[in-house]
C-alpha positions as CSV (number, residue, x, y, z in Angstrom):
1,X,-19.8,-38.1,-13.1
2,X,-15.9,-38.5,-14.3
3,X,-13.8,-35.5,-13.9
4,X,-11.8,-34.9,-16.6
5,X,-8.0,-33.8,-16.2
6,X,-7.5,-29.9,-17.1
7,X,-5.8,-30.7,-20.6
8,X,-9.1,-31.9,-21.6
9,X,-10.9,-29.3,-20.1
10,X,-10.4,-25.9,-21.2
11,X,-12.6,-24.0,-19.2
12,X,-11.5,-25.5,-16.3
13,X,-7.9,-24.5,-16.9
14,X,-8.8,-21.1,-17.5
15,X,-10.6,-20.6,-14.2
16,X,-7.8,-22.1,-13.1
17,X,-5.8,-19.5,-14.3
18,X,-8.2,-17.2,-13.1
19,X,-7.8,-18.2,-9.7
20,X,-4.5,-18.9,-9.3
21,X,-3.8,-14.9,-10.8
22,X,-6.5,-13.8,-8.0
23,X,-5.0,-15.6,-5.6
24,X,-1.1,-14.4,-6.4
25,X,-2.4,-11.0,-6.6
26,X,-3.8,-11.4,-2.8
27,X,-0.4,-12.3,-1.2
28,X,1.9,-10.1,-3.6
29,X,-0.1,-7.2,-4.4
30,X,1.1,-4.9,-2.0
31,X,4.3,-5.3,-4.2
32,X,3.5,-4.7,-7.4
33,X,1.8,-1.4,-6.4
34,X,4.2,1.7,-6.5
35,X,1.6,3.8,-4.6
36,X,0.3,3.5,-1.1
37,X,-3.5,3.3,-1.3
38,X,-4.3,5.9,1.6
39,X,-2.0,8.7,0.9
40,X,-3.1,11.5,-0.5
41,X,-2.2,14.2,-3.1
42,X,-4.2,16.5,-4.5
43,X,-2.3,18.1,-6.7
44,X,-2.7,14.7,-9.0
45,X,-6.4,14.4,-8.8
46,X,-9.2,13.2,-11.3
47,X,-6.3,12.4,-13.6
48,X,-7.3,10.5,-16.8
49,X,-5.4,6.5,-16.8
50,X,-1.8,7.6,-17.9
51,X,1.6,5.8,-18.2
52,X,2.2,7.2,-14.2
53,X,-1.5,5.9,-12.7
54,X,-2.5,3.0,-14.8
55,X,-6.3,3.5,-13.5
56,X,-6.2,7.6,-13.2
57,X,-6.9,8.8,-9.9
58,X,-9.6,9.7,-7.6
59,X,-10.8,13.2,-6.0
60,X,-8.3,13.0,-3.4
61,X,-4.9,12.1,-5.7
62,X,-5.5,8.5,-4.9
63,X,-4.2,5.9,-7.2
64,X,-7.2,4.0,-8.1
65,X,-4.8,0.4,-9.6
66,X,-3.5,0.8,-6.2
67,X,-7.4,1.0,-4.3
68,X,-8.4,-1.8,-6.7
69,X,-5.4,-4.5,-5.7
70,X,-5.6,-3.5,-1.7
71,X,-9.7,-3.6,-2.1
């Protein structure tokens, strides 16, 4: 079986992609997060996805985008 370069392949490129992006958001994530995944407020809980918390929050005030990148 010949392997063909990624230009020819498309799908390979995009998984590619796809992995490169998983693995960029493994080293840097802690960055592009605003919110520190264990702190609590409840004063901001069960909010619906907003321009502030991107995934809404959980029952404790936690930003879930935040849970999602450290998870």
């Amino acid at each position: 079986m010949k392997f063909k370069p990624a230009k020819q392949n498309p799908s390979a490129a995009i998984g590619g992609l796809i992995l490169l992006s998983i693995l960029l958001l493994a080293i840097f994530g802690t960055l592009l997060t605003p919110y520190n995944a264990f702190d609590l407020n409840f004063e901001e809980k069960l909010q619906p996805p907003n321009s502030k918390h991107v995934f809404g929050t959980d029952e404790f005030g936690r930003d879930l985008f935040t849970r999602v990148v450290y998870g």
